[in-house]
KOLTOR-431366 format. One line per field, with one value per residue: z, y, x of N, C-alpha, C in turn. Coordinates in steps of 0.05 Angstrom, whole numbers. Layout:
<pts>
n.w = c(Z;...)
n.v = c(Y;...)
n.u = c(X;...)
ca.w = c(Z;...)
ca.v = c(Y;...)
ca.u = c(X;...)
c.w = c(Z;...)
c.v = c(Y;...)
c.u = c(X;...)
</pts>
This chain:
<pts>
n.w = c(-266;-224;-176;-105;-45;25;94;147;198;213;254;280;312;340;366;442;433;404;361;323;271;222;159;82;42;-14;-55;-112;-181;-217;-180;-123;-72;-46;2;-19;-3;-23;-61;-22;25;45;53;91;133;145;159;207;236;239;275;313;341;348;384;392;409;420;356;346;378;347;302;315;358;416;448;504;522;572;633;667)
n.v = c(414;371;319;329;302;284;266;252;251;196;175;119;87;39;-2;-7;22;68;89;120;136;140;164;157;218;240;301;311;337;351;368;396;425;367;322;253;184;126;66;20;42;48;0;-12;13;2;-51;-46;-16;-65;-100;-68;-69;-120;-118;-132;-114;-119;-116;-65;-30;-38;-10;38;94;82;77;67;62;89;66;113)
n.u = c(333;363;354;356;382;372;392;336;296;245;182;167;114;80;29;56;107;161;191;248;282;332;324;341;305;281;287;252;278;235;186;211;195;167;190;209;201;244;209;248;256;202;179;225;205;156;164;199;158;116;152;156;100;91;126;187;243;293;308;292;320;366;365;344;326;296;235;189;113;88;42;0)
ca.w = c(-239;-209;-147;-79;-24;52;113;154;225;211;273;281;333;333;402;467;421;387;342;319;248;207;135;62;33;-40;-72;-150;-189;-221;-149;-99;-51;-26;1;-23;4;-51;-41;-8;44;53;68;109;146;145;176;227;248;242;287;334;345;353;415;386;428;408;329;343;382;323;277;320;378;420;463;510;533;605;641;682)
ca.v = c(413;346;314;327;277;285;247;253;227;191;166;96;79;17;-20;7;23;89;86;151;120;164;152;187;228;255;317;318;356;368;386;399;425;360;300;235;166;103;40;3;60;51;-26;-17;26;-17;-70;-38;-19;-86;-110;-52;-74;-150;-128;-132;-91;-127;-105;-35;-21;-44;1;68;98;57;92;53;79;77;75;143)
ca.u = c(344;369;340;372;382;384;372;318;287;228;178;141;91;60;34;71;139;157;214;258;290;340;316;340;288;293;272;256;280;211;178;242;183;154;210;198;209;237;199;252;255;188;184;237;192;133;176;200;126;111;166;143;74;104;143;208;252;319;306;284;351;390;356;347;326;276;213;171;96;87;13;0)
c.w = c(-230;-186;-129;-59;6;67;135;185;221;254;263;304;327;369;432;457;410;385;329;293;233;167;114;43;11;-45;-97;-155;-202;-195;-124;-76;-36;-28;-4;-15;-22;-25;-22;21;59;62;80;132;152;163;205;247;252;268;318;346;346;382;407;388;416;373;329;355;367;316;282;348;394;443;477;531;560;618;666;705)
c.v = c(384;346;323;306;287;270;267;241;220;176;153;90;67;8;8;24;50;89;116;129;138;150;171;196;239;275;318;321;365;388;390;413;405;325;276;205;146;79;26;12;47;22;-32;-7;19;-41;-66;-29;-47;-94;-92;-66;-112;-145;-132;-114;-95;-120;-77;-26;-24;-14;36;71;90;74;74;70;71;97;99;124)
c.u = c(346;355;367;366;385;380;362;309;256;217;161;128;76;63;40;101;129;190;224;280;315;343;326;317;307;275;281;263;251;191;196;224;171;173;197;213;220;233;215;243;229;169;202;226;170;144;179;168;122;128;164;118;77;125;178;233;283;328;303;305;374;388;344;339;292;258;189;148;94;58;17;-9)
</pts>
C-alpha cells in the first residue's frame, strides 16, 4: 500500500499567541493509522513557535491564522 497525503490544521501556542497552521501530514503505507509529520514540516513548526513566544505578530499573520490571550 502506498502512503497517502492530506492537509491538516495544526495548533501552536507559545507566550500570549496561538497559531492555527495548515500543515501536510502523511500516512505510510506500512501503518496508514497514525499521520506523520516530515522533518522539514516539523522545523517549520518549531519556528513558528519560536516566533510565537518572541511576540512576532507580523510573521504569524503571514503563515496562518493569528490568536491573542486576553487577561479576564
Amino acid at each position: 500500500m502506498s502512503e497517502r497525503r492530506e492537509k491538516r490544521k495544526r495548533w501552536i501556542q507559545r507566550g500570549q499567541y496561538a497559531v492555527e497552521v495548515e500543515v501536510e501530514v502523511i500516512y505510510p503505507g506500512e501503518d496508514p493509522s497514525e499521520p506523520c509529520l516530515e522533518p522539514t514540516t516539523v522545523k517549520w513548526l518549531d519556528e513558528i513557535a519560536r516566533r510565537a513566544a518572541d511576540g512576532d505578530v507580523e510573521f504569524l499573520r503571514r503563515v496562518g491564522r493569528v490568536f491573542h490571550a486576553v487577561s479576564p
